[in-house]
N, CA, C and O of each residue as an XYZ file, in Angstrom:
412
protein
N       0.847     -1.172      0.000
C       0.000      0.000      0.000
C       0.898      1.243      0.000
O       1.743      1.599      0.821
N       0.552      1.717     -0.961
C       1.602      3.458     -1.021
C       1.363      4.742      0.293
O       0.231      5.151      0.552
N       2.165      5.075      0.764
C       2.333      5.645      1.621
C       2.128      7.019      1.189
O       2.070      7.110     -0.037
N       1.985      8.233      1.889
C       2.006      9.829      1.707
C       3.369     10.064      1.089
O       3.470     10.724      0.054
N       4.688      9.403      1.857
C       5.506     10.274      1.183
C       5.218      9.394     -0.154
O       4.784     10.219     -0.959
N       5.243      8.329     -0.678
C       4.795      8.069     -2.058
C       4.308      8.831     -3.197
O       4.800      9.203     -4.262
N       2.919      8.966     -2.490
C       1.905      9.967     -3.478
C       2.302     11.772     -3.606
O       2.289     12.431     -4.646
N       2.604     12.212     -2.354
C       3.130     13.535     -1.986
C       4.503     14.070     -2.990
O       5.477     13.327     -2.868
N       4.653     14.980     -3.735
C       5.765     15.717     -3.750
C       6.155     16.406     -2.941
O       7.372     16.590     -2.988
N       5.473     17.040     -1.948
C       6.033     17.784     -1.150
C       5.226     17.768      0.132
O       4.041     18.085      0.234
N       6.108     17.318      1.187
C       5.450     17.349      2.526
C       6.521     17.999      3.624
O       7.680     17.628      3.806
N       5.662     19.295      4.445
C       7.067     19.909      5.001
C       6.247     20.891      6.010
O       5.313     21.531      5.525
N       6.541     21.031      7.325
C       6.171     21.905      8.265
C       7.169     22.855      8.344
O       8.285     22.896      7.827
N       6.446     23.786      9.248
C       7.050     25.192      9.314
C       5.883     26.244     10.242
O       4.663     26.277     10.402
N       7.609     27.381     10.918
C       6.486     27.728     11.535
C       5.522     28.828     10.969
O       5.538     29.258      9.816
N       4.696     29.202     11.963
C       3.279     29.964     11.690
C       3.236     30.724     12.822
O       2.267     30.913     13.558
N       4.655     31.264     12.940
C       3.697     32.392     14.321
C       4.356     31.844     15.494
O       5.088     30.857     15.442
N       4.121     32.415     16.424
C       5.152     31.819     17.878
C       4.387     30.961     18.510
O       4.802     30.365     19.504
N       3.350     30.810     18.091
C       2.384     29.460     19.159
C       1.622     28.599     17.689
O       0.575     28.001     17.937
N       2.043     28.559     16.508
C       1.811     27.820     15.632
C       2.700     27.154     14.876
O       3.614     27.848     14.431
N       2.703     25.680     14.520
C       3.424     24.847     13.577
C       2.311     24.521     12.010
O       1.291     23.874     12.246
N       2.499     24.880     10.810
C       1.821     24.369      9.414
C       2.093     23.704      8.861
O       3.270     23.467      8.588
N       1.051     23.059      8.414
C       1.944     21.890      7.530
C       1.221     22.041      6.282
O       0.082     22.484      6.132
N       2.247     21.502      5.175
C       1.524     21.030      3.369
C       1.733     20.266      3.106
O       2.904     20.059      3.425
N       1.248     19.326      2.524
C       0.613     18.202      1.718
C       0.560     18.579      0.532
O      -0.548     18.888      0.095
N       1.762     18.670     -0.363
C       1.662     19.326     -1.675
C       1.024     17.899     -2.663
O       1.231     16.769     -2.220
N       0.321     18.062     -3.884
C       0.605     16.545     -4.504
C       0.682     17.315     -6.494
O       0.020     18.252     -6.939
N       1.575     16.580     -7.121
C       1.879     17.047     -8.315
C       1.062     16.578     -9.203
O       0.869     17.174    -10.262
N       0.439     15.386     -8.878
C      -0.882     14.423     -9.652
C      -1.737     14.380     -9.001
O      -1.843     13.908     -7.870
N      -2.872     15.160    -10.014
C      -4.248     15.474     -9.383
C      -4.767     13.673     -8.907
O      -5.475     13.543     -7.909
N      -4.414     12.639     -9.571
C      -5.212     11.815     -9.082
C      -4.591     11.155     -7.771
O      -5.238     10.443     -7.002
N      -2.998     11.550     -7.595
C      -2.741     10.833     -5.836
C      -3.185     12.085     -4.853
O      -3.165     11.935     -3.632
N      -3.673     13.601     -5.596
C      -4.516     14.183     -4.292
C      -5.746     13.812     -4.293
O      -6.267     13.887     -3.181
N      -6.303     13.499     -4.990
C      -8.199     13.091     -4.960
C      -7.918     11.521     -4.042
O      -8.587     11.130     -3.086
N      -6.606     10.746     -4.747
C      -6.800      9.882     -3.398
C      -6.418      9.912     -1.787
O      -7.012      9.276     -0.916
N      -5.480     10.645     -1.623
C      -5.609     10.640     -0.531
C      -6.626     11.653      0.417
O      -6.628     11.857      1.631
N      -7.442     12.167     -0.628
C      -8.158     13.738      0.092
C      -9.211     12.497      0.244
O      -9.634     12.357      1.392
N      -9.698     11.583     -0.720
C     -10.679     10.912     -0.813
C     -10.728      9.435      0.269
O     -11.776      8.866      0.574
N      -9.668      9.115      0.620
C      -9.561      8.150      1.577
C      -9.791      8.206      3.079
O      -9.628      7.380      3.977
N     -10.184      9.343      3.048
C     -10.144      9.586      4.582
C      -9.021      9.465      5.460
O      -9.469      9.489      6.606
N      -7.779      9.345      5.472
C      -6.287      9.002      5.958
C      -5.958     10.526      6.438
O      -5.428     10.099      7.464
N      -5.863     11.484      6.530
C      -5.978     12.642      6.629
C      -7.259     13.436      7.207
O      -8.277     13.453      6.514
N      -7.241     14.147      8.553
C      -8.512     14.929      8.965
C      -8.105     15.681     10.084
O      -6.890     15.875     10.074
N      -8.789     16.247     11.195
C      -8.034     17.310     11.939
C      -8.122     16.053     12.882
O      -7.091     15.822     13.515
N      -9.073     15.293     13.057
C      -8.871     13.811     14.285
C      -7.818     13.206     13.953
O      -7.001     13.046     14.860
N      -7.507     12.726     12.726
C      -6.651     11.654     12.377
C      -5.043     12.307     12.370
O      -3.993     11.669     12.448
N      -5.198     13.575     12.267
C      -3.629     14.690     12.539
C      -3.657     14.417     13.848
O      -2.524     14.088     14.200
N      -4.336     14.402     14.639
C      -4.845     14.695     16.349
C      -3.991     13.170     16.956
O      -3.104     12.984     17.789
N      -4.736     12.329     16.111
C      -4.321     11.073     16.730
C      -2.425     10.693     16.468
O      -1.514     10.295     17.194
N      -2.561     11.085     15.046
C      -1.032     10.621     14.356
C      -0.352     11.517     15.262
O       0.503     10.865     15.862
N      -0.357     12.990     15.703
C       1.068     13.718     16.713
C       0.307     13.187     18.208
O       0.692     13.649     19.282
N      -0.474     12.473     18.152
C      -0.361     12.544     19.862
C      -1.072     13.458     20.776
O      -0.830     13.417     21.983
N      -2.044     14.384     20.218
C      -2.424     15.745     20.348
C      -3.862     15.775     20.680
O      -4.738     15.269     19.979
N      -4.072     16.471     21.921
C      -6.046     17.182     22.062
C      -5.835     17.734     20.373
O      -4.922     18.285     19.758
N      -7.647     17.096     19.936
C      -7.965     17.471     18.833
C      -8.143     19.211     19.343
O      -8.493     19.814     18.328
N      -8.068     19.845     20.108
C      -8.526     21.537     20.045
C      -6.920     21.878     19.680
O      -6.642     23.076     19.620
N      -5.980     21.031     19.463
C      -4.580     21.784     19.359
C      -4.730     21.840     17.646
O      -3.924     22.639     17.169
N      -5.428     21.288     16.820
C      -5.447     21.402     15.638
C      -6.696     22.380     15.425
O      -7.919     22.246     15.383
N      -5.837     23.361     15.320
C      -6.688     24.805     14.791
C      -7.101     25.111     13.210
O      -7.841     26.067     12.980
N      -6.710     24.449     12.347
C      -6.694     23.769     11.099
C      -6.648     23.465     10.287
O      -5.593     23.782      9.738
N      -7.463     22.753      9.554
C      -7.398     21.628      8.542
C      -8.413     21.781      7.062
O      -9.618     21.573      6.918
N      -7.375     22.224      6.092
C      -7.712     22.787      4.660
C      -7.718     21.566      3.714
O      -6.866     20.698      3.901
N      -8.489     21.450      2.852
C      -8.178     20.853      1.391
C      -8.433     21.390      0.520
O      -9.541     21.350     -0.014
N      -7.156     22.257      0.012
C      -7.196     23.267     -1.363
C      -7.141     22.879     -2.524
O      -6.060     22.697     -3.085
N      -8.588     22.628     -3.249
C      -8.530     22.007     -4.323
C      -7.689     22.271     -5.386
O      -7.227     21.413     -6.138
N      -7.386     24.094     -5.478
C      -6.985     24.523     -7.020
C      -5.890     24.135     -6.540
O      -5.690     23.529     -7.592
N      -4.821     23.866     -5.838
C      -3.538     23.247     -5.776
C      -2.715     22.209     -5.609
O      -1.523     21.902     -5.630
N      -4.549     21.481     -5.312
C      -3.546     19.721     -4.816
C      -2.778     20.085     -3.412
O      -1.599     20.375     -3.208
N      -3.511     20.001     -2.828
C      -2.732     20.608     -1.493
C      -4.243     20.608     -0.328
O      -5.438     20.888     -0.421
N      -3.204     20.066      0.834
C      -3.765     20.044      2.339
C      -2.952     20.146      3.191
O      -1.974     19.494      3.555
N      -3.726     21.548      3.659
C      -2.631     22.267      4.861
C      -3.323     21.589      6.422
O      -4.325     20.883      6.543
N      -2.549     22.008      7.309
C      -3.216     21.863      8.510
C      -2.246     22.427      9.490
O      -1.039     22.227      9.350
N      -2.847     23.294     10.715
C      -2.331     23.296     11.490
C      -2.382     23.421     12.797
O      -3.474     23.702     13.293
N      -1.124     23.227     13.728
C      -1.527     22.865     15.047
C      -0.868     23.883     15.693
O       0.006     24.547     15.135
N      -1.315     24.102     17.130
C      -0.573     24.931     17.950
C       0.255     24.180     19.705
O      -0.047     23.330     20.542
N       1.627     25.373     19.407
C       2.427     24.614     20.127
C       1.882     24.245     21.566
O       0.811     24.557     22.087
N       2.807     23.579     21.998
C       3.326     23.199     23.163
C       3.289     24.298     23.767
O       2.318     24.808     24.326
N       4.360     24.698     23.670
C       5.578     25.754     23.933
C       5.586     26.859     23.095
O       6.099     26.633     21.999
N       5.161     28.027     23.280
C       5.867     29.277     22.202
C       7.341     29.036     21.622
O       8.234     28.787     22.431
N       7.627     29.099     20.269
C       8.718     29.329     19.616
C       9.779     30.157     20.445
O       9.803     31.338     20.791
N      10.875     28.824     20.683
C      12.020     29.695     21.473
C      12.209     29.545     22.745
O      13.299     29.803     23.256
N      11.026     29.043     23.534
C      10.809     29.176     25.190
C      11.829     27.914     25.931
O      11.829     26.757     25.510
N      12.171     28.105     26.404
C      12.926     26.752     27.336
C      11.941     25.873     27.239
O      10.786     25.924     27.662
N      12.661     24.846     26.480
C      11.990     23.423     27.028
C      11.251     23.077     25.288
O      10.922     21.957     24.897
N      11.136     24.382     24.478
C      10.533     24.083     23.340
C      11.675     23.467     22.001
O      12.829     23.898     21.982
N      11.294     22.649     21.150
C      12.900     21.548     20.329
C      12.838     21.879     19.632
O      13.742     21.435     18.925
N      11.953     22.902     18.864
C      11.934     23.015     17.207
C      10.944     24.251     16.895
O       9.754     24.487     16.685
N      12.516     25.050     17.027
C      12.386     26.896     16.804
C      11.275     26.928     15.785
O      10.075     27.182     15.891
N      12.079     26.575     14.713
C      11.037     27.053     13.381
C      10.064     25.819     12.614
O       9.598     25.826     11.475
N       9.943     24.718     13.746
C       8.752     23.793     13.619
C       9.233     23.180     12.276
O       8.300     22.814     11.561
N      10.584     22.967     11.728
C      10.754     22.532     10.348
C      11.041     21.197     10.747
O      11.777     20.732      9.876
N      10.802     20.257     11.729
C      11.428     19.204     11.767
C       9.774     18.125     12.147
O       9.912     17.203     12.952
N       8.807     18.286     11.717
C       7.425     18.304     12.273
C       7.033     17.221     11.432
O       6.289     16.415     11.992
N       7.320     16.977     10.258
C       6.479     16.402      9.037
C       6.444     14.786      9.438
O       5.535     13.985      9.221
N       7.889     14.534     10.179
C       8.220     13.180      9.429
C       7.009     11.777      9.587
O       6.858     10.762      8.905
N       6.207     12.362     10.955
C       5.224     11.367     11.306
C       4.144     10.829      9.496
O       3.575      9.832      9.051
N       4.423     12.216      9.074
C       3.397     11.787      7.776
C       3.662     10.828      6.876
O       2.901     10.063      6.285
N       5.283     11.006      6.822
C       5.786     10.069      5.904
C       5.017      8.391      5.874
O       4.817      7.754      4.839
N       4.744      8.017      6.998
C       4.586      6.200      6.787
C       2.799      6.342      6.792
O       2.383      5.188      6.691
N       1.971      7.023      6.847
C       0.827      7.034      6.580
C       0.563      6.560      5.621
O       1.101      6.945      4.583
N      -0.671      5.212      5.632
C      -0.417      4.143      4.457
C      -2.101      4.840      3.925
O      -3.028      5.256      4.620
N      -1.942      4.718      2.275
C      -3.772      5.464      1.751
C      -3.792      4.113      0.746
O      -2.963      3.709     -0.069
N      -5.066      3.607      1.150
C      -5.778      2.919      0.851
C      -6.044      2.621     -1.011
O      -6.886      1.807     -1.392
């Protein structure tokens, strides 16, 4: 079964602000975004569940048709920068997406 990073050209977080992390779900073939938009594998629960996260930390969750693209995003832990917070500019966020298997 093909995975996100499979279907995905581009999958990559970043931050959004000092109490926000974003993410994209870029896809270059309209038909591996209709499948994974269409599989249900992706949602603000199923982001919720995959980081570990109260679904209210996912503030949210887009599917932009004209681009092949699904954003989503969550808010930190920790404000950007604060003691105790690992990832200033939230660029190290994605990798959980990678093994997400779509149907």
């Amino acid at each position: 079964m093909p995975t996100l990073r499979d279907l995905a050209s581009t999958i990559r977080s970043k931050n959004a602000g000092v109490d926000h992390i974003t993410f994209d779900l870029i896809f270059r073939e309209r038909a591996n975004f209709e499948r994974v938009r269409d599989s249900g594998v992706l949602s603000a629960e199923k982001v919720a569940a995959l980081y570990r996260i109260p679904r209210e930390r996912v503030t949210d969750f887009v599917v932009f048709e004209p681009a092949n693209a699904i954003k989503f995003t969550i808010r930190r832990e920790r404000p950007s920068g604060s003691p105790g917070e690992h990832d200033v500019f939230g660029a190290q966020q994605y990798a959980p997406l990678f093994d997400v298997e779509v149907p």
